[in-house]
C-alpha positions in Angstrom: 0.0 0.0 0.0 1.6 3.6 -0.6 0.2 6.9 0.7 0.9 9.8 -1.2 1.5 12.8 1.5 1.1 16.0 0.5 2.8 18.9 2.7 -0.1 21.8 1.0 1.2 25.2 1.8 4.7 24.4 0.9 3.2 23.4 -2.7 0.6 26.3 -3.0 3.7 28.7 -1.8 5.6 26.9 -4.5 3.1 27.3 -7.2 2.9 30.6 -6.7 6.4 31.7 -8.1 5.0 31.4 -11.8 4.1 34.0 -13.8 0.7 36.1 -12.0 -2.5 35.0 -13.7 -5.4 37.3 -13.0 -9.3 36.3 -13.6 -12.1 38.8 -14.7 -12.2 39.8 -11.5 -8.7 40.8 -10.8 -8.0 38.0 -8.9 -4.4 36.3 -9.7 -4.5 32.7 -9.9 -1.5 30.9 -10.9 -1.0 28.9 -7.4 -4.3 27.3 -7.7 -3.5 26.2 -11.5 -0.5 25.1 -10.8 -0.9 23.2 -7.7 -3.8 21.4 -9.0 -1.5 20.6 -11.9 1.3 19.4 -9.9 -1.4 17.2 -8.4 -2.8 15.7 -11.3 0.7 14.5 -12.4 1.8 13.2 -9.0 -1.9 11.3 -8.5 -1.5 10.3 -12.3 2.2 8.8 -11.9 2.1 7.3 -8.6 -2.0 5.9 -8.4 -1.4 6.1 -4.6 -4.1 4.2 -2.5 -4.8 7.2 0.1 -3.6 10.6 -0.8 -3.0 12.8 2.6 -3.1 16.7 2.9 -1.5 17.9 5.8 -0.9 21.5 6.5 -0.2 24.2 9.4 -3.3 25.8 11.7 -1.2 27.8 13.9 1.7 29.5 14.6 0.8 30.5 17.8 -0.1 27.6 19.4 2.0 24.8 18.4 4.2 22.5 21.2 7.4 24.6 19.8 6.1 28.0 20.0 5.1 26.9 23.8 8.8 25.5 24.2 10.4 28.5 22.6 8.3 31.9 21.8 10.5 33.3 19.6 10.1 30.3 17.1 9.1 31.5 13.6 7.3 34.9 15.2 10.1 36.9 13.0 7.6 35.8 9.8 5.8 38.3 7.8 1.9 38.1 8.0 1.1 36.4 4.7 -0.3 38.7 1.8 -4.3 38.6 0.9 -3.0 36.8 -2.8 -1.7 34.1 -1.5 -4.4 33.8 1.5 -7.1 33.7 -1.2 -5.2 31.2 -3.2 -4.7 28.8 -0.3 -8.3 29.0 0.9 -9.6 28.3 -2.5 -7.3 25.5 -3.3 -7.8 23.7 0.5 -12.2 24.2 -0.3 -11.1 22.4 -4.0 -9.1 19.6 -2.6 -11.7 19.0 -0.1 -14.6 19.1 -2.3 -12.4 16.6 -4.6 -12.9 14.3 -1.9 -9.8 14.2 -0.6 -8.7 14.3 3.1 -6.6 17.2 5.1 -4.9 16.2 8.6 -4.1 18.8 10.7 -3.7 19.8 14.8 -3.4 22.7 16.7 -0.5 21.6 18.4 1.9 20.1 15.6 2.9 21.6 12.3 2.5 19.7 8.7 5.8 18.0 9.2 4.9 16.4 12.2 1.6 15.3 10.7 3.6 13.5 7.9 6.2 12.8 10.3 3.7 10.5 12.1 1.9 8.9 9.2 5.4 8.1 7.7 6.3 6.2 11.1 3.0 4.9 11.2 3.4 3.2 7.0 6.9 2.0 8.9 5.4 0.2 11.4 2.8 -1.5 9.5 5.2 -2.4 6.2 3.4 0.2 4.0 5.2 3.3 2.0 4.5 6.9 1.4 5.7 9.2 -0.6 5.9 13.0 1.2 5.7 15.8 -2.0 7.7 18.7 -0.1 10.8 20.9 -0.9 11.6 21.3 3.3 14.6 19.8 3.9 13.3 19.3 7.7 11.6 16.4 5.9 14.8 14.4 5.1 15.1 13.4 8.8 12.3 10.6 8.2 13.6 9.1 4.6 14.4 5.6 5.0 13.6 2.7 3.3 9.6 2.5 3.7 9.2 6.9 3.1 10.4 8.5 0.1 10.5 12.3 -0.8 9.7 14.1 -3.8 10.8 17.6 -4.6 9.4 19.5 -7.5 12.4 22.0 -7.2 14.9 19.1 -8.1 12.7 16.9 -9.9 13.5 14.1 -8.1 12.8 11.2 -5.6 14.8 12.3 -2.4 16.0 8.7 -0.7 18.7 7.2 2.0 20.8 7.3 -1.3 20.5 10.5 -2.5 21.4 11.6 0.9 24.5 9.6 1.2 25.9 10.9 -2.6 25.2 14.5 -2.2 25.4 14.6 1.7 27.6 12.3 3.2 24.8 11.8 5.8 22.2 9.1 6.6 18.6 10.7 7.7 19.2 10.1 11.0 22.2 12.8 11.3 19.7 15.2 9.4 18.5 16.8 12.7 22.2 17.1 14.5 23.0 19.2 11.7 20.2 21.3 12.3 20.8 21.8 15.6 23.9 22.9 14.7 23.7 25.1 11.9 20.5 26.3 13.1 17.2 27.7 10.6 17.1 31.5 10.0 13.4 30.8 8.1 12.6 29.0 11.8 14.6 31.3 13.5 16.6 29.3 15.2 19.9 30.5 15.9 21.6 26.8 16.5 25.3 27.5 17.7 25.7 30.8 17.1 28.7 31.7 14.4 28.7 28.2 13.0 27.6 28.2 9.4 25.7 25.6 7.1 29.2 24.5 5.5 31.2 24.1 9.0 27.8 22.3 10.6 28.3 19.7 7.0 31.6 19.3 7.5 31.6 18.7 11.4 28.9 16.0 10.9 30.8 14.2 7.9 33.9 14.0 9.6 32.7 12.9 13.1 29.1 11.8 12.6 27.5 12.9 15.6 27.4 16.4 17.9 28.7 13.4 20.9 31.8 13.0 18.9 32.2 16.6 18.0 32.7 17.3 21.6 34.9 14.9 21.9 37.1 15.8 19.8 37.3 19.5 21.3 40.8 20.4 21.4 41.0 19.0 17.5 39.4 22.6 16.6 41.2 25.7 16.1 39.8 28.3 19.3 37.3 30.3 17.8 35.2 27.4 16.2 36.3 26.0 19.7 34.8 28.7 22.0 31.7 28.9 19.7 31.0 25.0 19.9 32.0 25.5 24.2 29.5 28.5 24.1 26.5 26.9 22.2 26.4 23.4 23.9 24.1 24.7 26.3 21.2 25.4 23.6 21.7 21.9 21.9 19.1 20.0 24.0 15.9 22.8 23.1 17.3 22.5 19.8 16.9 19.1 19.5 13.9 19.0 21.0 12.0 21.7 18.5 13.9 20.3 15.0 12.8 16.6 15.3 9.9 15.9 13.8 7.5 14.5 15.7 6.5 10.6 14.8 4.5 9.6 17.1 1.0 8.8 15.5 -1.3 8.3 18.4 -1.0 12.2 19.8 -3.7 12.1 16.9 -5.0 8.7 17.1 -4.2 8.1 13.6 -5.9 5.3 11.6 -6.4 4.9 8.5 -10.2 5.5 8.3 -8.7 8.9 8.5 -7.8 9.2 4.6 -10.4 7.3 3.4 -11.5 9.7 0.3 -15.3 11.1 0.2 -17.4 11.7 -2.7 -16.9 14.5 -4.8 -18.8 18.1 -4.1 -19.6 18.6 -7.7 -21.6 21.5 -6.9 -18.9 22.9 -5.6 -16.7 22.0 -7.8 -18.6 23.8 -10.3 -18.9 26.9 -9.2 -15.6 27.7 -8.1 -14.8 26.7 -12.1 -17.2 29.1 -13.2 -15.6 31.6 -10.9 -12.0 31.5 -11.0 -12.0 30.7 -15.0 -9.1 28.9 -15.1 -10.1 26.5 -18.2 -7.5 23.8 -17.1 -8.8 22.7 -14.1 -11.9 21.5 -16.0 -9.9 18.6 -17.1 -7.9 18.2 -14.2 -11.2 18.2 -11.8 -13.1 15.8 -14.6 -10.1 13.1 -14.4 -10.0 12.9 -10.9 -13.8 13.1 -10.2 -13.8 10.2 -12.4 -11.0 8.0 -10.8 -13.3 8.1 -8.0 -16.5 6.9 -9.6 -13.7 4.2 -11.3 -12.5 3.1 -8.1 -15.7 3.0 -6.1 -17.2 0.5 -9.1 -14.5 -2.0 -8.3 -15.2 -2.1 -4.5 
């Protein structure tokens, strides 16, 4: 069985670098076109048996905001475009059928996070559509990642040739090098290429400290300096897998019948031609699918 996970803002925010395309009404609409575009080819060329949509509520009220205010709060309030394109998009893929997961506490990685851990446990595999590289801390044999930036299937060996690094090592080198886009400082002074090369040459932050007095004294005293923000860091750049903080089962992605009605109109509205095939193919997989059963 393969579930096809889907993290949504990071592909409407993606979809929305093209070209603006404004409707009669002035509205632009080029994420919903392409993210419903992007979708069709990724349902097309992987015929997954449960898609899953899983995207942020809050900010405010996540576990790592709690654990750490200043986490993410140095964001910009998202612009009206891209709210309108979102909403519309999330009503679409719902009307389509298809499910959303979501929780006030956890973000959309940690929702993947969990239904990855949960496809490992019971022998299934997923596929995660993101271009975070947060993400690469679950790949492993059973969880895949696909980036529509690189084109690719992200995998334990796509890691290992362009990284050096197995998954697992993903989230020391976070918590070293730290995430402006988060903002999270890591240890402060220490840079994305020192943080690669400290966790190529010695695997581990453990054996980094060991090896102390190998290091010349400033990337010494910044290393002494940060160790005491390693364990908070750790603690807010692992992904969170476990699946039953949301009771997950699979009932959960089990896809509804489409909303044609609403479907309709928001074609007649937004006039954006393509999604008339788009939304005809994939209304009719489901009317395929549901003969069979």
């Amino acid at each position: 069985m393969l579930i096809l996970g889907i993290d949504f803002n990071n592909m409407v925010y993606g979809s929305a670098y093209s070209s603006p395309l404004y409707n009669s009404y002035g509205q632009n609409v080029n994420a919903i076109k392409g993210f419903f575009m992007k979708f069709q080819t990724l349902y097309e060329n992987i015929n997954p048996d449960y898609v899953l949509f899983a995207n942020d509520l809050s900010r405010v009220n996540t576990f790592r905001r709690k654990l750490y205010p200043e986490y993410k709060s140095q964001r910009k309030p998202t612009n009206e475009d891209i709210i309108f394109q979102i909403q519309k998009t999330s009503i679409l893929v719902s009307a389509l059928g298809f499910k959303f997961l979501n929780n006030q506490l956890y973000e959309a990685d940690d929702i993947l996070g969990m239904v990855s851990k949960w496809c490992v446990d019971n022998g299934h595999q997923m596929i995660i559509v993101s271009t975070d590289k947060d993400l690469y801390q679950l790949i492993n044999q059973n969880v895949q990642i696909y980036s529509f930036v690189k084109h690719e299937m992200i995998t334990e060996e796509y890691l290992e040739e362009h990284y050096k690094l197995k998954p697992s090592q993903w989230i020391e080198l976070k918590m070293i090098q730290g995430d402006a886009s988060d903002n999270l400082s890591g240890i402060k002074g220490v840079g994305q290429v020192t943080a690669l090369k400290l966790m190529q040459e010695f695997g581990s932050i453990n054996e980094v400290y060991k090896n102390l007095n190998n290091f010349k004294n400033g990337l010494r005293d910044k290393l002494i300096l940060g160790e005491s923000c390693l364990p908070l860091m750790r603690e807010l750049v692992t992904i969170v897998t476990d699946y039953t903080k949301i009771n997950f089962d699979l009932k959960q992605l089990e896809r509804k019948a489409p909303d044609y009605q609403v479907i309709s109109n928001a074609i007649y509205h937004l006039q954006i031609p393509t999604l008339v095939g788009i939304f005809n193919n994939l209304m009719m997989d489901f009317e395929r699918k549901n003969q069979c059963l």
